[in-house]
N, C-alpha and C positions, 0 to 999 in steps of 0.2 A: 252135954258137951261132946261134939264131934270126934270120934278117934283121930288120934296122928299116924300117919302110916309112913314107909316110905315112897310109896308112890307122891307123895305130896311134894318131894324135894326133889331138884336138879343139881346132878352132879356139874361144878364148872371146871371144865377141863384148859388146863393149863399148858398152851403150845412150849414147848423148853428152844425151839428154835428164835424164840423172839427174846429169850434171857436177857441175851448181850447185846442188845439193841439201843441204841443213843439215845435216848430220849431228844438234844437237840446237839446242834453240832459244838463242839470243843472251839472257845475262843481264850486269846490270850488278855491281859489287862487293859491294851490300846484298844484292843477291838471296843471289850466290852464301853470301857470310859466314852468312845464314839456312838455307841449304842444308845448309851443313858442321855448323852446331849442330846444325841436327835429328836428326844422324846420331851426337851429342853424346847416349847414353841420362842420364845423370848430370847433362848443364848441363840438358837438358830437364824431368830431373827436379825439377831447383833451380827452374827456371819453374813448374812445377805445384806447386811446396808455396809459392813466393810467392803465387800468383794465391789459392792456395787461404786462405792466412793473410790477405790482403787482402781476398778476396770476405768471410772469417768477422768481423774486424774490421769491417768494414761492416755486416754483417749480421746478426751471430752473437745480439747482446745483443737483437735483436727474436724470439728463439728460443723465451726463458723469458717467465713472466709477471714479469720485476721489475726492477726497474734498479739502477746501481750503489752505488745510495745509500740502497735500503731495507733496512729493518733489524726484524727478529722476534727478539727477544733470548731466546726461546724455542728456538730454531729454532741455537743456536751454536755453533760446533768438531761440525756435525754431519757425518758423513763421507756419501763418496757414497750417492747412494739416485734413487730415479724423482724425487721430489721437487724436488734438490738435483744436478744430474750432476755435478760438479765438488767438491762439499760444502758446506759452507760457514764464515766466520770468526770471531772471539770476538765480531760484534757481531751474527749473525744473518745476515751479508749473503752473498746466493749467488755465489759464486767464478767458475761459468760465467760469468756476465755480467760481472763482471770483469776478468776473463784475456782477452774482447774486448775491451772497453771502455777497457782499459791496451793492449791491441794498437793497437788507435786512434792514445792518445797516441807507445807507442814509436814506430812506423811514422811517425807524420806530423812527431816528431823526427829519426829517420834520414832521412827523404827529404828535408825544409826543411833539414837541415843538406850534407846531397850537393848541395842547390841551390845553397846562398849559396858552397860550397865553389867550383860550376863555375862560376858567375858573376863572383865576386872572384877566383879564381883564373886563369880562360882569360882576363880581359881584362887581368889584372897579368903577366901571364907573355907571356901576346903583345904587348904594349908592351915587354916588356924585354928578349926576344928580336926582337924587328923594328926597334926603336932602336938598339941594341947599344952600344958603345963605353962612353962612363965613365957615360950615363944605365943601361944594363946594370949595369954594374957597381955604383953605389950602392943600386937596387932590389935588386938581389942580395944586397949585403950587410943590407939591412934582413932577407930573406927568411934569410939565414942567421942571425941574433941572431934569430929569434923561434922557427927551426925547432932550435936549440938550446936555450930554455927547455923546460922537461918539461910536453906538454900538460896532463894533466889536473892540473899543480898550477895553472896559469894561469889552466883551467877553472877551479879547485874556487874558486881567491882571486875572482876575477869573482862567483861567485856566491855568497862573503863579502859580497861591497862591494855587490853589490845588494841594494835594500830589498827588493824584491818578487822572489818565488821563483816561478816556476810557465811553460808553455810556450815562452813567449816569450823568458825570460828566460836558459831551458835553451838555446834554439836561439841565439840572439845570445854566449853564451859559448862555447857549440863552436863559431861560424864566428868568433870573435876570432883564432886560431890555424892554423884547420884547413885554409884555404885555401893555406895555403905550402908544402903537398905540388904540391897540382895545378902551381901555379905555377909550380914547379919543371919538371915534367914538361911543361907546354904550352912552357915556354922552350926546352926541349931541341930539342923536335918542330918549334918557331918556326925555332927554328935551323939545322938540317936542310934545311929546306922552303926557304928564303926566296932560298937563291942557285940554285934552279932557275931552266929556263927559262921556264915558264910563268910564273913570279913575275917574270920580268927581261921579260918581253913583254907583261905588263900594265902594269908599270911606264910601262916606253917607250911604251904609247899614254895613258901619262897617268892612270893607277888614281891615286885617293888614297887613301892609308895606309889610312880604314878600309875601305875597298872589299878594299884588299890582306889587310888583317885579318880579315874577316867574307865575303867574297866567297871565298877562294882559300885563306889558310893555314890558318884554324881550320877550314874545313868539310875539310882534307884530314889534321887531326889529330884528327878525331872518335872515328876507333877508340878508340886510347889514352886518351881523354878520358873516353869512356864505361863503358870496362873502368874508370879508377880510379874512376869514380862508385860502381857497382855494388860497390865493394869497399869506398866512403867510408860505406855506409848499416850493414853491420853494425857497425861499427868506434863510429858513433854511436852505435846502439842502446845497445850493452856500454858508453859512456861514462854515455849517460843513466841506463843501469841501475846504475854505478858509486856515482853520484852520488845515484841514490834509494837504494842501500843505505845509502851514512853520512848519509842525511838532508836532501839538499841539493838533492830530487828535485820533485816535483808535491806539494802540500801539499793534505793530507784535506778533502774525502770523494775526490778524485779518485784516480786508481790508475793506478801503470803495471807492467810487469813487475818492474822493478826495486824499486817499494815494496813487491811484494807477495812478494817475495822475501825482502826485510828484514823484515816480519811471521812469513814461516814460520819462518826460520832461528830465531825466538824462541821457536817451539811447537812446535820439532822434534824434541826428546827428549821432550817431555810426547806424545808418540802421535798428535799431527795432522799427519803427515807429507803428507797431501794438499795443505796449504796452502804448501810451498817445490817440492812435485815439478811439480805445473802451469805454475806459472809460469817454474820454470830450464828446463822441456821447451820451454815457446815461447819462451825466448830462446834456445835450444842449436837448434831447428830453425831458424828465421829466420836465424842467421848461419852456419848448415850450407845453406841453400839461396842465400844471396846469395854463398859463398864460393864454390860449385860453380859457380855459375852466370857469376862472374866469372870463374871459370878455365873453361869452356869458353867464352865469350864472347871472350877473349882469345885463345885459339887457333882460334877461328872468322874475328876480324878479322885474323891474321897474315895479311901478304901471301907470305910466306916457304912457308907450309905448303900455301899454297893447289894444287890439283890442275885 
């Protein structure tokens, strides 16, 4: 057996100037949570076909030469051509422009109704989880009698009893109802949050309730607040488009997904199948990209998964 010596061994020398060297650079929770999405090919995905459905909605109907209200009764149930990319319907009107121009209305339905959701919701839910006791408990029980009514029958009666049918009137009946999800959900998160210490040490130098509210609890429940957003926008879409199939939707000349879905479904055994397949494609991709995107958005904000 060979001797051990120490010529056999290298000493490794240890520079002390690289001690306090970062291994990688200091980020804060957003950063990171945008980090982990990126790495999300699917929620990333869900981003580029919203961005994409939004930039086209914006932009799409300055494409063709026509807008959504003219009409060549010449020109009708003509199917695609250079002409016509989309085709066009029984009254001559070209469907391209359209299927934006209704992306328009859906989109600016799902998103005002995800508004008024987080708005009525984050500050009814954070009063009645940071109040707690019997003022909790009666908010609570309003929020349960109404999250037991069947939404879109409360929807559909709402927009019975209104005279006038058309954007506004759509987005004010879906947030009658719709905010007593979130609400529910900011109370949970309220609740959790509020017997920390940071909450108990702003207190004691004197925070008032909204400081304690808008300063500390809700900015530290934005994750989850955001993820239900993201998941309140197709859920509207699919209501609005509900609602414009049995009729109860934007009233002509205007167009949205959903009325132009109720027109094809009528010309769909007569051979104009272009006029239900465009339209169920951009409501079946919009809530295929806002669902993805909500589910990696949600496991990008876990604090649980984070690495």
């Amino acid at each position: 057996m060979p001797e051990i010596t120490k010529e056999m061994f290298r000493r490794i020398e240890v520079d002390k100037s690289e001690a306090e060297v970062i291994a990688r650079p200091s980020i804060n929770f957003w950063q990171d949570a945008w980090r982990r999405l990126k790495m999300n090919n699917l929620a990333m995905f869900g981003l580029g076909l919203i961005i994409f459905l939004v930039v086209m909605a914006l932009f799409g109907p300055y494409l063709v030469p026509y807008t959504y209200d003219f009409q060549v009764l010449e020109d009708q149930n003509q199917g695609i051509s250079a002409a016509h990319w989309f085709g066009t319907d029984d009254l001559g009107r070209d469907i391209f422009v359209r299927i934006w121009n209704g992306g328009r209305v859906s989109l600016l339905i799902g998103l005002m109704a995800a508004l008024s959701d987080l708005i009525i919701g984050v500050i009814y839910g954070g009063l009645s989880g940071y109040r707690g006791g019997k003022i909790d408990q009666l908010m609570m029980r309003i929020v349960d009698v109404l999250y037991a009514l069947p939404y879109l029958l409360v929807v559909i009666l709402m927009m019975v009893v209104m005279e006038t049918r058309g954007i506004i009137t759509i987005i004010m009946a879906l947030a009658a109802t719709g905010w007593v999800g979130m609400a529910r959900l900011v109370r949970g998160q309220i609740l959790q949050l509020k017997e920390m210490e940071f909450v108990l040490a702003a207190r004691t130098l004197g925070a008032s309730t909204k400081r304690l509210l808008f300063k500390h609890l809700i900015p530290n429940s934005m994750g989850p607040i955001i993820v239900n957003m993201t998941l309140t926008v197709p859920s509207a879409i699919f209501a609005e488009a509900f609602l414009s199939f049995i009729g109860l939707g934007v009233q002509a000349p205007l167009a949205s997904w959903g009325t132009m879905v109720n027109e094809g479904v009528a010309v769909m055994l007569s051979g104009y199948w272009w006029r239900l397949f465009f339209p169920a494609v951009m409501i079946s991709l919009t809530m295929f990209a806002f669902n993805v995107f909500g589910d990696g958005l949600r496991d990008a904000l876990d604090p649980k998964l984070r690495k």
